[in-house]
PDB file of N, CA, C and O in Angstrom:
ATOM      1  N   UNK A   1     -21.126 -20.322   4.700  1.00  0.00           N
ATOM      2  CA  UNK A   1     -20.039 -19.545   5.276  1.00  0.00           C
ATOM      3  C   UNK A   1     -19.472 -20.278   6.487  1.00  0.00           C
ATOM      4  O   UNK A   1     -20.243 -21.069   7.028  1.00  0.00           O
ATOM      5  N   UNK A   2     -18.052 -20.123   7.082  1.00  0.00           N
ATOM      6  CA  UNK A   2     -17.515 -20.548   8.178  1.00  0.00           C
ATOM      7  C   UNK A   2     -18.203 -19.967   9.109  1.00  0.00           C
ATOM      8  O   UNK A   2     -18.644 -18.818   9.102  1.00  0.00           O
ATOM      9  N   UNK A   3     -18.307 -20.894  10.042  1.00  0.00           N
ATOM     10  CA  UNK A   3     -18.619 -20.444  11.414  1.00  0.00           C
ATOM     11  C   UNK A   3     -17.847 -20.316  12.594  1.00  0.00           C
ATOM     12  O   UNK A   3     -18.265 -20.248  13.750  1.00  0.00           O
ATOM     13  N   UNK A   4     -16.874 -20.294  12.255  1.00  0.00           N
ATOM     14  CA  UNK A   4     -15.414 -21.250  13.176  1.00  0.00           C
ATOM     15  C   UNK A   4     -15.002 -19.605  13.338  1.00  0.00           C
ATOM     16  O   UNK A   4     -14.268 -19.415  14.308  1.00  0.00           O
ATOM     17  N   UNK A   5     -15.291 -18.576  12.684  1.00  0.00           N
ATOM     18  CA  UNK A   5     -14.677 -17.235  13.068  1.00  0.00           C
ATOM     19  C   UNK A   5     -15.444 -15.925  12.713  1.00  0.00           C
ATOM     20  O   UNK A   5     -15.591 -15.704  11.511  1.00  0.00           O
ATOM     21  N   UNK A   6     -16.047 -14.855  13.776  1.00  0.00           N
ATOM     22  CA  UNK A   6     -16.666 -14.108  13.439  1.00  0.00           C
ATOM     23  C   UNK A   6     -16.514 -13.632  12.568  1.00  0.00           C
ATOM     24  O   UNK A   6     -15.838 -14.356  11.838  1.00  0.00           O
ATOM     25  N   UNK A   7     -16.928 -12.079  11.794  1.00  0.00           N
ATOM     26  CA  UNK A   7     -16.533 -11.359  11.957  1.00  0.00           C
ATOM     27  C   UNK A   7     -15.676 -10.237  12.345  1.00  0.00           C
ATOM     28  O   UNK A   7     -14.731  -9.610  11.866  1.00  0.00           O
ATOM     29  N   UNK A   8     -16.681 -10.240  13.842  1.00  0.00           N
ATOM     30  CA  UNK A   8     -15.271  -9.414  15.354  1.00  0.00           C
ATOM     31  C   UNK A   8     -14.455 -10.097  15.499  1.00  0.00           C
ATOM     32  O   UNK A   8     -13.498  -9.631  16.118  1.00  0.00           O
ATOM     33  N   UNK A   9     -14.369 -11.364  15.089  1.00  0.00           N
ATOM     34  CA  UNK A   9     -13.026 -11.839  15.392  1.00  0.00           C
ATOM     35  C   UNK A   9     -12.095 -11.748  14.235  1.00  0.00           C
ATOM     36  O   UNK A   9     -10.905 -12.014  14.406  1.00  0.00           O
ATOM     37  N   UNK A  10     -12.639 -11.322  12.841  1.00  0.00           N
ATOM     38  CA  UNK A  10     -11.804 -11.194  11.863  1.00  0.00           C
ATOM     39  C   UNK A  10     -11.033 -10.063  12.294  1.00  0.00           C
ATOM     40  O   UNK A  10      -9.805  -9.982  12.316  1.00  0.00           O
ATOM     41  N   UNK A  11     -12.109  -8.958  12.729  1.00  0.00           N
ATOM     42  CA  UNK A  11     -11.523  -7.575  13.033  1.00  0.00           C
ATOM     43  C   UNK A  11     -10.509  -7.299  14.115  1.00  0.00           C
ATOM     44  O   UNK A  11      -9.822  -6.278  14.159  1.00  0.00           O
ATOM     45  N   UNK A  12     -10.464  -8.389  15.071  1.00  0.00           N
ATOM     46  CA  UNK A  12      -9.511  -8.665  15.913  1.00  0.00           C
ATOM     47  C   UNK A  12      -8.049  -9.187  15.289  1.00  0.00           C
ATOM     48  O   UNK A  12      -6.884  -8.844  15.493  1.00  0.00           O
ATOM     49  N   UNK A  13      -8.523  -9.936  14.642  1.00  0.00           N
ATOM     50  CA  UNK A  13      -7.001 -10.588  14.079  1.00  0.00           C
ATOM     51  C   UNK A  13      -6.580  -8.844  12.607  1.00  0.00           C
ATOM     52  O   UNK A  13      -5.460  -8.546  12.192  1.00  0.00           O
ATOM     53  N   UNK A  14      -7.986  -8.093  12.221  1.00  0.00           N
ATOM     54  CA  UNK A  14      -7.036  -6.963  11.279  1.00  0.00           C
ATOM     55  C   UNK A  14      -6.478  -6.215  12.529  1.00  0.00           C
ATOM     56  O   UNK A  14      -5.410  -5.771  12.107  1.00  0.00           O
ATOM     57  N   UNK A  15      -6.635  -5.713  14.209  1.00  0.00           N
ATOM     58  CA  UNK A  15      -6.381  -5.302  14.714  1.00  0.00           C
ATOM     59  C   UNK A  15      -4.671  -5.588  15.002  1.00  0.00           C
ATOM     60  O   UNK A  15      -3.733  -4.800  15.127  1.00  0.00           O
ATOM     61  N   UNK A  16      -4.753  -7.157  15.045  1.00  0.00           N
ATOM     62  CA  UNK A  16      -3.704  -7.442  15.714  1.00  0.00           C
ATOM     63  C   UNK A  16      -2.264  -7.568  14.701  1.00  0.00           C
ATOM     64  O   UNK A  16      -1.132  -7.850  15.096  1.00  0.00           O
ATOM     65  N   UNK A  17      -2.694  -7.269  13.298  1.00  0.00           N
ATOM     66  CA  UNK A  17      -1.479  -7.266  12.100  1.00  0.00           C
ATOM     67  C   UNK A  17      -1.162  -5.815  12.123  1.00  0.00           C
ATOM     68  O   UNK A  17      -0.062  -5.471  11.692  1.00  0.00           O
ATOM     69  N   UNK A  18      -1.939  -4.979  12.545  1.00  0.00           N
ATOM     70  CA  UNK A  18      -2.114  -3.466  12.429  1.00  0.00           C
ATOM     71  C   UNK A  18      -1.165  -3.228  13.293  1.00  0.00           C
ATOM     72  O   UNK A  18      -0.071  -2.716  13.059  1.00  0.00           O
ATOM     73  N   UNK A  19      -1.652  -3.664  14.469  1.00  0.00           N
ATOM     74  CA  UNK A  19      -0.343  -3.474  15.318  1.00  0.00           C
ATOM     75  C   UNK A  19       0.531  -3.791  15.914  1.00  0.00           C
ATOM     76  O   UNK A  19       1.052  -3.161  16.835  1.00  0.00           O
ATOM     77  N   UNK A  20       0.945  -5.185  15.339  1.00  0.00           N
ATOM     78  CA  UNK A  20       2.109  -5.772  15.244  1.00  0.00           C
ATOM     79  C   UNK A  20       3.177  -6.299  14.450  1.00  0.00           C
ATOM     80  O   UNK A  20       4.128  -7.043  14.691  1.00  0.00           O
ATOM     81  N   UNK A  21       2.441  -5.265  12.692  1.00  0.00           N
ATOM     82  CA  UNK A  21       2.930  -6.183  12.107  1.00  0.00           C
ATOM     83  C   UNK A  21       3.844  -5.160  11.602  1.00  0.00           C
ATOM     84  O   UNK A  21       3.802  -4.078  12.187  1.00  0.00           O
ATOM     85  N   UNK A  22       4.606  -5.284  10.694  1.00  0.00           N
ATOM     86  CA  UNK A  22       5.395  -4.171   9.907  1.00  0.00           C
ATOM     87  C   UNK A  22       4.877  -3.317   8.680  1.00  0.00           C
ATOM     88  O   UNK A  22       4.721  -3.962   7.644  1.00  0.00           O
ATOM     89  N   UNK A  23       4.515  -1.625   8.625  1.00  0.00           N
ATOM     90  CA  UNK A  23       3.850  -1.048   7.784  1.00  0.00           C
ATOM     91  C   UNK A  23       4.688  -0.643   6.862  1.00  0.00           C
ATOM     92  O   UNK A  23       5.610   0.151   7.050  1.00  0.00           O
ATOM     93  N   UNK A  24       4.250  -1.441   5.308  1.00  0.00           N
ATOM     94  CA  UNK A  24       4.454  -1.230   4.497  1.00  0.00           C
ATOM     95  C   UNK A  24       3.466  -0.327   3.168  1.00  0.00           C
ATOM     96  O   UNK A  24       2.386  -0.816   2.837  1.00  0.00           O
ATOM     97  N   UNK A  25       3.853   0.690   2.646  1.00  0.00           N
ATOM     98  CA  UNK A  25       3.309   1.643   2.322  1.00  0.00           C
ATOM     99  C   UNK A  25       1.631   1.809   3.125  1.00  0.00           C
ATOM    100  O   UNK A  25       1.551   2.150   4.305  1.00  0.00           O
ATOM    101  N   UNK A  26       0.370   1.506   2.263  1.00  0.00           N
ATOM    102  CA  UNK A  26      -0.548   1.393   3.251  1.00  0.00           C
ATOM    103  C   UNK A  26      -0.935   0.338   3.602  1.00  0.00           C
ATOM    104  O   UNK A  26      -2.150   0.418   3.783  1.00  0.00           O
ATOM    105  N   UNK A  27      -0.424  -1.008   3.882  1.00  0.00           N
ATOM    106  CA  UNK A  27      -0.849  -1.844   4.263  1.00  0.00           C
ATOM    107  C   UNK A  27      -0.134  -2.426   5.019  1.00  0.00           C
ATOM    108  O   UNK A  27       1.022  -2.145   4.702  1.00  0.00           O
ATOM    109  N   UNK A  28      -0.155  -3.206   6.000  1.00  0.00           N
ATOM    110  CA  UNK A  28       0.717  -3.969   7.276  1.00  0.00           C
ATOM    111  C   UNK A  28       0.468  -5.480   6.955  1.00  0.00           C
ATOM    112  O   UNK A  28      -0.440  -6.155   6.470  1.00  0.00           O
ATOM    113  N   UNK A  29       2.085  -5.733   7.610  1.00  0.00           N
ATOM    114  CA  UNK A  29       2.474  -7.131   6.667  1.00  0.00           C
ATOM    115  C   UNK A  29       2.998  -7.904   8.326  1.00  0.00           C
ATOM    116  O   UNK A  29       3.886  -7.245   8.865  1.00  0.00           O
ATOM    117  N   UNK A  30       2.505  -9.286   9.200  1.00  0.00           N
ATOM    118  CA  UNK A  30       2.266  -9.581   9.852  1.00  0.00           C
ATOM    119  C   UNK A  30       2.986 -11.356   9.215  1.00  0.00           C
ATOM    120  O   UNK A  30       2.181 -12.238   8.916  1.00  0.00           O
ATOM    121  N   UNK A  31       4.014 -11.524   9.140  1.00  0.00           N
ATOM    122  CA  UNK A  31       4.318 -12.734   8.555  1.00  0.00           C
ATOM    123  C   UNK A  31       3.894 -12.864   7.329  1.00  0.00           C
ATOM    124  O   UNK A  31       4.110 -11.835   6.689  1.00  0.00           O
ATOM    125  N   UNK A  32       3.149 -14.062   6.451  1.00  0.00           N
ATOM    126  CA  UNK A  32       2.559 -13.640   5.407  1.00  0.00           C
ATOM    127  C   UNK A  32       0.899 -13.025   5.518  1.00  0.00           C
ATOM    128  O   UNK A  32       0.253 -13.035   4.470  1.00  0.00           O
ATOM    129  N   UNK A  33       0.403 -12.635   6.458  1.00  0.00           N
ATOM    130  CA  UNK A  33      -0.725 -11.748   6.284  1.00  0.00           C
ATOM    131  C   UNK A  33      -0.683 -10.384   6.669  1.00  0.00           C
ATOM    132  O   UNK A  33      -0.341  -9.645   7.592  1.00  0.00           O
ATOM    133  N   UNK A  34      -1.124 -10.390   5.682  1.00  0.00           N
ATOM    134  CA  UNK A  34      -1.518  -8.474   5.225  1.00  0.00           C
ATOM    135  C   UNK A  34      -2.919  -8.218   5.250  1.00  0.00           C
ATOM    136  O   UNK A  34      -3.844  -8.946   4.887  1.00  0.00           O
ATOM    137  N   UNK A  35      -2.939  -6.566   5.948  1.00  0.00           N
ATOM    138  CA  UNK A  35      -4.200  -6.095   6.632  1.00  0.00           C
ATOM    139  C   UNK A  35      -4.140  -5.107   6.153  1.00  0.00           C
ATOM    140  O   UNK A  35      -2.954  -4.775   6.143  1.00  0.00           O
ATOM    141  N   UNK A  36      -4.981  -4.095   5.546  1.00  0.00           N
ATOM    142  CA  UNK A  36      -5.327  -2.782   5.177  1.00  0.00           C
ATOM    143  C   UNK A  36      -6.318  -2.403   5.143  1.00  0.00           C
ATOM    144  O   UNK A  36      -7.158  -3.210   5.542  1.00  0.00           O
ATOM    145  N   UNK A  37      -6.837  -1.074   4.696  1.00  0.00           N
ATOM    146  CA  UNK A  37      -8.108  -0.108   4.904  1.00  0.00           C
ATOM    147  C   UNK A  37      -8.065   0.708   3.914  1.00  0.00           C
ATOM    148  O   UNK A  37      -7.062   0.884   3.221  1.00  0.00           O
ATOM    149  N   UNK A  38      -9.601   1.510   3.700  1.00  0.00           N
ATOM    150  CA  UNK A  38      -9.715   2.118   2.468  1.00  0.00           C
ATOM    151  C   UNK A  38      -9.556   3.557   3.238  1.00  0.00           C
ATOM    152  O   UNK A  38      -9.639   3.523   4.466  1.00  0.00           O
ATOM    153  N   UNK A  39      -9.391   4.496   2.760  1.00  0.00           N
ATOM    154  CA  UNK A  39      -8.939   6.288   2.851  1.00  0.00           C
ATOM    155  C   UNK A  39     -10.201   6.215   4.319  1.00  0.00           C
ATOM    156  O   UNK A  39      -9.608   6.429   5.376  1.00  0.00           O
ATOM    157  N   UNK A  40     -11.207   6.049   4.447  1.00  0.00           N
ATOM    158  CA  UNK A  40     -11.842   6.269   5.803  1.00  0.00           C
ATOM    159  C   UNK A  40     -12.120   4.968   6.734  1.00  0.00           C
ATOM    160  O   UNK A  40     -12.804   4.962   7.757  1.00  0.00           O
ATOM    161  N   UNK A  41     -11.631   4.178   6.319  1.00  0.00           N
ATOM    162  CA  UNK A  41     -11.809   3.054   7.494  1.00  0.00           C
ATOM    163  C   UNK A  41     -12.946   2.101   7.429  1.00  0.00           C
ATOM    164  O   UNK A  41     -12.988   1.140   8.198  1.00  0.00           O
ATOM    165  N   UNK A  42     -13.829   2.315   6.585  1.00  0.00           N
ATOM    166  CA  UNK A  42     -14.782   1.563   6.308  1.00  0.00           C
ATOM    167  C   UNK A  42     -15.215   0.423   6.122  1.00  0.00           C
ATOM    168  O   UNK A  42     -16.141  -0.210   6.628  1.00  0.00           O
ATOM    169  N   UNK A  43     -14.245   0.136   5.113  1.00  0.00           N
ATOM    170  CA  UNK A  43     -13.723  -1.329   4.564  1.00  0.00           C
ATOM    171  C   UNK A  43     -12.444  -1.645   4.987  1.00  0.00           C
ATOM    172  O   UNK A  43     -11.493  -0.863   4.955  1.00  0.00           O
ATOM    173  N   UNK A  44     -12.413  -2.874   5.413  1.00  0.00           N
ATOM    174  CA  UNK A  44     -10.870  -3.713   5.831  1.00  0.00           C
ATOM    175  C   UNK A  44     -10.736  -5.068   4.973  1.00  0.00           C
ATOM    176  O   UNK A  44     -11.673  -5.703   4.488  1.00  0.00           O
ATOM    177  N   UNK A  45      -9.485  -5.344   4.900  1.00  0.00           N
ATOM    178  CA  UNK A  45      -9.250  -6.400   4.308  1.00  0.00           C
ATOM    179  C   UNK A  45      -8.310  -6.995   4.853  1.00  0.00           C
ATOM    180  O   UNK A  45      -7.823  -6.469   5.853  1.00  0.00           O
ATOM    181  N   UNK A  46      -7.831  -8.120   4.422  1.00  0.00           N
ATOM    182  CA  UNK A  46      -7.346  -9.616   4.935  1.00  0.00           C
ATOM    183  C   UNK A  46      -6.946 -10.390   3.891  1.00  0.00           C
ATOM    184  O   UNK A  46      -7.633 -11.003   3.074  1.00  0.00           O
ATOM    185  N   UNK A  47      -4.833 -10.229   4.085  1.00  0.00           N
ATOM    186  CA  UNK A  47      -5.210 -11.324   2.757  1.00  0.00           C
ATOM    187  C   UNK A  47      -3.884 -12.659   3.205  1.00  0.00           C
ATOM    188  O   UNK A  47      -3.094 -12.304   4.080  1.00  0.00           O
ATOM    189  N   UNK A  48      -3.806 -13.246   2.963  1.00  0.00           N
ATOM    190  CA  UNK A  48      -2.896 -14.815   2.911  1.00  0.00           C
ATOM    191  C   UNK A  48      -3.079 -15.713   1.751  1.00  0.00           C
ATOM    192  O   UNK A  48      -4.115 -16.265   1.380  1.00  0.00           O
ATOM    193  N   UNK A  49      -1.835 -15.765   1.220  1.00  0.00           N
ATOM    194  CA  UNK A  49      -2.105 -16.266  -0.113  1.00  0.00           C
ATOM    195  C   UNK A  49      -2.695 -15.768  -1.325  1.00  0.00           C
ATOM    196  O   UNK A  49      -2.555 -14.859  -2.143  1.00  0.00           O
ATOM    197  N   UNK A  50      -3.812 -17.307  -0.945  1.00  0.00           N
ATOM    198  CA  UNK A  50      -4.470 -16.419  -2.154  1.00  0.00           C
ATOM    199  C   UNK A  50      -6.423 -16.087  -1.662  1.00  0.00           C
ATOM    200  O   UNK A  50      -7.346 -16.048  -2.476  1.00  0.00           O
ATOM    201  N   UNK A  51      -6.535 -15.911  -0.249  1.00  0.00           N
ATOM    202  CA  UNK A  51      -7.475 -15.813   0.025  1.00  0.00           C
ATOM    203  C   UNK A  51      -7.368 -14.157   0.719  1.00  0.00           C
ATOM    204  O   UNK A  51      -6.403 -13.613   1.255  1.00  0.00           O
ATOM    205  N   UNK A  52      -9.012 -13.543   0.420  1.00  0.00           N
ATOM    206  CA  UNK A  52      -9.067 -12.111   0.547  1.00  0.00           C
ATOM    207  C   UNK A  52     -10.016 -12.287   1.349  1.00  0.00           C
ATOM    208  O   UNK A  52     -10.791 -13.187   1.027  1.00  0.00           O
ATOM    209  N   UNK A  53     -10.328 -11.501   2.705  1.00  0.00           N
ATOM    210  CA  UNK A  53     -10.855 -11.636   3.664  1.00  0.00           C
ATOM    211  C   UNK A  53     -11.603 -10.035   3.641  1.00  0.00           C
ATOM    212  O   UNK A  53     -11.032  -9.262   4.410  1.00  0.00           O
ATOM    213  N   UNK A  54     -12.879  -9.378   2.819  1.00  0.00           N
ATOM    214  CA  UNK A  54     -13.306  -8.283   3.214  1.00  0.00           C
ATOM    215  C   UNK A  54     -14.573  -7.571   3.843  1.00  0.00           C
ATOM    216  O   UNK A  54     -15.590  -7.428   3.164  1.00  0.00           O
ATOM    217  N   UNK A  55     -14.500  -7.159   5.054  1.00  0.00           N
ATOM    218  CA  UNK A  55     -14.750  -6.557   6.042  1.00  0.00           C
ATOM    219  C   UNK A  55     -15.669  -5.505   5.794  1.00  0.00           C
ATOM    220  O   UNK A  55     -15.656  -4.519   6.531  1.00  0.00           O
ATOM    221  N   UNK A  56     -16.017  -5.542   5.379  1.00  0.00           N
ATOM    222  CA  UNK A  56     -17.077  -3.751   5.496  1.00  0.00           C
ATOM    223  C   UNK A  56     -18.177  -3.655   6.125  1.00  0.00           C
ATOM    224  O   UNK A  56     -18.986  -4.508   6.490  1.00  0.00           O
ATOM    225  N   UNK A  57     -18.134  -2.269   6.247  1.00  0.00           N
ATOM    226  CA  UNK A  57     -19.649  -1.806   6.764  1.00  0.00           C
ATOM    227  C   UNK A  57     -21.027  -2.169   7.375  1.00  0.00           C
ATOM    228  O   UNK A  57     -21.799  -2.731   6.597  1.00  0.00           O
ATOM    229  N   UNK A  58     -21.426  -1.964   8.523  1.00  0.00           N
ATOM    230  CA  UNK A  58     -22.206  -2.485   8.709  1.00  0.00           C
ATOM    231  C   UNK A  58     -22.363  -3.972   9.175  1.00  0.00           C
ATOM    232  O   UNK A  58     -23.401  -4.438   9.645  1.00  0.00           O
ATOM    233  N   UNK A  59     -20.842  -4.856   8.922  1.00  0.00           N
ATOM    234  CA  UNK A  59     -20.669  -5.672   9.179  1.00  0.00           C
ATOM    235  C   UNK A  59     -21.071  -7.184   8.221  1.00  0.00           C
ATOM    236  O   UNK A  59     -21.626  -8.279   8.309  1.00  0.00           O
ATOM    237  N   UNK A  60     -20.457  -6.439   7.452  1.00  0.00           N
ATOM    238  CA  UNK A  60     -21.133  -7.413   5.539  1.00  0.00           C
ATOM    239  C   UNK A  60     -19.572  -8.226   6.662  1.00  0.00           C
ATOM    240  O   UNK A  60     -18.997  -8.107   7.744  1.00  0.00           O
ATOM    241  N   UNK A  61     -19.571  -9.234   5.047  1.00  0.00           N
ATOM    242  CA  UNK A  61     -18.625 -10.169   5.205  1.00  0.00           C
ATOM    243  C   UNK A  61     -17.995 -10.578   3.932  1.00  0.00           C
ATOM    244  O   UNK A  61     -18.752 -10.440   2.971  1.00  0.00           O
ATOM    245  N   UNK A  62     -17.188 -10.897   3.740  1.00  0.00           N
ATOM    246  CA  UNK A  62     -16.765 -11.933   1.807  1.00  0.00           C
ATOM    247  C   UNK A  62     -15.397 -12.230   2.176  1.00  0.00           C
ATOM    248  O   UNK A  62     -14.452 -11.644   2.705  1.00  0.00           O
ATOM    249  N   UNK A  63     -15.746 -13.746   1.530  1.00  0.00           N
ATOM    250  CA  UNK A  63     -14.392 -14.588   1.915  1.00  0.00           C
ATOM    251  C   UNK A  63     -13.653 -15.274   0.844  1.00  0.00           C
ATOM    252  O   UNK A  63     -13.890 -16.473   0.695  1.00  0.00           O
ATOM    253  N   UNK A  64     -12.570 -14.551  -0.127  1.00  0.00           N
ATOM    254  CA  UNK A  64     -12.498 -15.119  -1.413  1.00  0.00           C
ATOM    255  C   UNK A  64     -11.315 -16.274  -1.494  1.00  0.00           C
ATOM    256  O   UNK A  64     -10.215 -15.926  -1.064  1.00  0.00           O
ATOM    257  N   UNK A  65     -11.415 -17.277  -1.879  1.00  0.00           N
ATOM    258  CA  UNK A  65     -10.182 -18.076  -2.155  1.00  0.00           C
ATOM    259  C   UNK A  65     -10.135 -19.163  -2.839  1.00  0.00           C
ATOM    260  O   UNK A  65     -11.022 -19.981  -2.596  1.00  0.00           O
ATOM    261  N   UNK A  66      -9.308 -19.444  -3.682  1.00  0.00           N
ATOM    262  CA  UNK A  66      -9.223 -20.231  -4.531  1.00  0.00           C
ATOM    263  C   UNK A  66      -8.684 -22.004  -3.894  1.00  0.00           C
ATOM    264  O   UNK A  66      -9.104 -23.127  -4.173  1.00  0.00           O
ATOM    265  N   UNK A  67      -8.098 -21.742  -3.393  1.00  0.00           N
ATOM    266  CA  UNK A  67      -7.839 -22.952  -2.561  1.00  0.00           C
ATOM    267  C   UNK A  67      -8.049 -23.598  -0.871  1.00  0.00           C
ATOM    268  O   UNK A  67      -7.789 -22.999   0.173  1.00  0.00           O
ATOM    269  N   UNK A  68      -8.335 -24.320  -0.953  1.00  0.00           N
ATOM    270  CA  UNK A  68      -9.188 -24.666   0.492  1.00  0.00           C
ATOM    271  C   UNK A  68      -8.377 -24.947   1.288  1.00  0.00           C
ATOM    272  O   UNK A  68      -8.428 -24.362   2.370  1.00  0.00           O
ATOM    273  N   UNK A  69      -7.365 -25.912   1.056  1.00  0.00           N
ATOM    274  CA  UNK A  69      -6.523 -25.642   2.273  1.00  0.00           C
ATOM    275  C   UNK A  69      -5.515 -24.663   2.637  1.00  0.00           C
ATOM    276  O   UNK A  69      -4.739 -24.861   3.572  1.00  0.00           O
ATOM    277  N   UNK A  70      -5.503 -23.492   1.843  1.00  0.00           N
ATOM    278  CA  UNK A  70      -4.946 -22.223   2.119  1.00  0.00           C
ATOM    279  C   UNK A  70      -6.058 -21.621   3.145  1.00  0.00           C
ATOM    280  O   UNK A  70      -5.624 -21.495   4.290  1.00  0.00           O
ATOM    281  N   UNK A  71      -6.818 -21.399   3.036  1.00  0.00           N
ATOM    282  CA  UNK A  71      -8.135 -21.457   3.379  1.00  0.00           C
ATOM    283  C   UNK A  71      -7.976 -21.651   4.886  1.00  0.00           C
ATOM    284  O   UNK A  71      -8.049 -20.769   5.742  1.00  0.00           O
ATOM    285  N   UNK A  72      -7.630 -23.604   5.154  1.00  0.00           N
ATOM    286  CA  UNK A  72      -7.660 -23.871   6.209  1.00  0.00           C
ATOM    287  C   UNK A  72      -6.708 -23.633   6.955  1.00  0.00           C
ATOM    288  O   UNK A  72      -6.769 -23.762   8.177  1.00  0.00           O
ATOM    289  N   UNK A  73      -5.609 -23.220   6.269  1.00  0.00           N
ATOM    290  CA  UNK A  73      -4.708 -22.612   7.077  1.00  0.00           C
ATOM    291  C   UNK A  73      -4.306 -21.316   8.070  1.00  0.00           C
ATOM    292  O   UNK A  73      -3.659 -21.110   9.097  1.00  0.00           O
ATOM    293  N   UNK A  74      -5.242 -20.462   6.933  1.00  0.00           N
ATOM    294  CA  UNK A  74      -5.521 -19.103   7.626  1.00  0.00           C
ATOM    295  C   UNK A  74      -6.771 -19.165   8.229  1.00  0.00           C
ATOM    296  O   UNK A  74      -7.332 -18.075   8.120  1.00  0.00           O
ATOM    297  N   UNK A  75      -7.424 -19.971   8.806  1.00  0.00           N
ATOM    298  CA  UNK A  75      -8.976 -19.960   9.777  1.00  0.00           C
ATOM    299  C   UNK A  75      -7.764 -20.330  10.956  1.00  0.00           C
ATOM    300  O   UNK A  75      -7.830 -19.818  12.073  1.00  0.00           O
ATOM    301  N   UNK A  76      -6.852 -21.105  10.647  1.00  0.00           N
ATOM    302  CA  UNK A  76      -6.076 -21.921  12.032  1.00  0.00           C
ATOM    303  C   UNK A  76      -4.743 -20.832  12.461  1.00  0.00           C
ATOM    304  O   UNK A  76      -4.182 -20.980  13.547  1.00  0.00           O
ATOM    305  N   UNK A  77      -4.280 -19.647  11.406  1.00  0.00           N
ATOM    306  CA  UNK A  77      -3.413 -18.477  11.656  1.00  0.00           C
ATOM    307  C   UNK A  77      -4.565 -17.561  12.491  1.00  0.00           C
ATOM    308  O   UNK A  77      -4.111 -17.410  13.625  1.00  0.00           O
ATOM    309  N   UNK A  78      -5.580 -17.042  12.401  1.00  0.00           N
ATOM    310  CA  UNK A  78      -6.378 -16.184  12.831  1.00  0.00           C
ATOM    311  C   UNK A  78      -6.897 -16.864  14.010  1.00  0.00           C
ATOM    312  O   UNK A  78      -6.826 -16.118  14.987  1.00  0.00           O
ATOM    313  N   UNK A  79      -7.465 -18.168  14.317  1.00  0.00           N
ATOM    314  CA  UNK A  79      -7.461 -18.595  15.520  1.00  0.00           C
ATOM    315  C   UNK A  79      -6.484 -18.386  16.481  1.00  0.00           C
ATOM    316  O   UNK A  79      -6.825 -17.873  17.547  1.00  0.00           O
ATOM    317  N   UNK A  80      -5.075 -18.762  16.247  1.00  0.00           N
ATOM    318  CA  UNK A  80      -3.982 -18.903  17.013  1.00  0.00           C
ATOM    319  C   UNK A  80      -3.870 -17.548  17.246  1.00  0.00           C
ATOM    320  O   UNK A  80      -3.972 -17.244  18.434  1.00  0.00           O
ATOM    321  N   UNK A  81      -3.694 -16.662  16.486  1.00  0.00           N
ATOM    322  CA  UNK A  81      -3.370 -15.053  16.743  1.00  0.00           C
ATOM    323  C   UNK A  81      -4.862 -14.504  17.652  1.00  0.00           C
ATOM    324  O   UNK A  81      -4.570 -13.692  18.529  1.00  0.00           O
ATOM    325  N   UNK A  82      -5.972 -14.745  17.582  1.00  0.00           N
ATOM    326  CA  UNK A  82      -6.972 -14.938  18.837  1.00  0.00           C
ATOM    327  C   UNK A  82      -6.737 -15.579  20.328  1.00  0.00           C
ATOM    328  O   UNK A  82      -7.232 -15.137  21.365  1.00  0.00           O
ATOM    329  N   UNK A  83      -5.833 -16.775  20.205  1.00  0.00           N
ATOM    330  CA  UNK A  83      -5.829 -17.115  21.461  1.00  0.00           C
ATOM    331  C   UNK A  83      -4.389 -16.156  22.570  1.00  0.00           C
ATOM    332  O   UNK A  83      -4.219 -16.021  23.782  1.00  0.00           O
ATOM    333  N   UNK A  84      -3.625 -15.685  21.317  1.00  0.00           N
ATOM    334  CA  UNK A  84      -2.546 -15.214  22.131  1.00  0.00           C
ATOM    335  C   UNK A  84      -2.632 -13.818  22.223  1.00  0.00           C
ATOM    336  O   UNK A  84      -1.787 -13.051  22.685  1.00  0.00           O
ATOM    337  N   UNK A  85      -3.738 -13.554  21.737  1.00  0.00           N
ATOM    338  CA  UNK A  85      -3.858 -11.941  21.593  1.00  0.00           C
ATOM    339  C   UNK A  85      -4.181 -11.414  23.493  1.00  0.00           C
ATOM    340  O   UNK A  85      -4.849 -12.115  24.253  1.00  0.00           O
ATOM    341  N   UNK A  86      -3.555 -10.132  23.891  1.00  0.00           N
ATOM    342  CA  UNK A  86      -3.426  -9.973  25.025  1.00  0.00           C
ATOM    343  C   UNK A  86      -5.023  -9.495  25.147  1.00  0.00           C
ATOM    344  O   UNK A  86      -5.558  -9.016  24.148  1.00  0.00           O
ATOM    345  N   UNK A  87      -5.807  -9.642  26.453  1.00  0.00           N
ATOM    346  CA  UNK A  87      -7.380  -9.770  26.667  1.00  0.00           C
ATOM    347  C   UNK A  87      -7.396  -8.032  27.412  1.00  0.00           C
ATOM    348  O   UNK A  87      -6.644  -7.337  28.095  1.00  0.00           O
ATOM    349  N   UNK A  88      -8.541  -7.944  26.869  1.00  0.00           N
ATOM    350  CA  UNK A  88      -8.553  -6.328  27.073  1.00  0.00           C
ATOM    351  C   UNK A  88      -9.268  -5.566  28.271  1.00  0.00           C
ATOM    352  O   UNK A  88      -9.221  -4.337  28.338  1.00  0.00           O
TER     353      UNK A  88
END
């Protein structure tokens, strides 16, 4: 697995499409990444391209994608949206 990005930091970057991005039916669309949730919040997801980023419970993890440098592109979108994210 990558090490280059938590978890909490995935959940930071679903935070930061959530609320900045534009909501389309249930899911929010943030340039090309899209962030959504299941009916109680449990599970989150993450997607760009063609990679699915899902989040659940307890703090599982799964990182699906077919191509790697799509891949590397969105580890380097979720970084950047980490560094500019306002500090709390």
């Amino acid at each position: 697995m990558d090490n280059r990005i938590t978890i909490i930091e995935f959940l930071r970057v679903f935070d930061c499409i959530r609320s900045s991005g534009e909501q389309l039916d249930n899911k929010y669309q943030f340039g090309e990444m899209v962030a959504w949730h299941d009916y109680d919040g449990y599970t989150c997801w993450l997607s760009y391209r063609d990679i699915t980023v899902t989040l659940m419970f307890h703090g599982s993890l799964k990182i699906e994608y077919d191509k790697a440098s799509n891949y590397e592109d969105f580890i380097k979108r979720c970084l950047a949206m980490l560094e500019t994210e306002p500090s709390s």
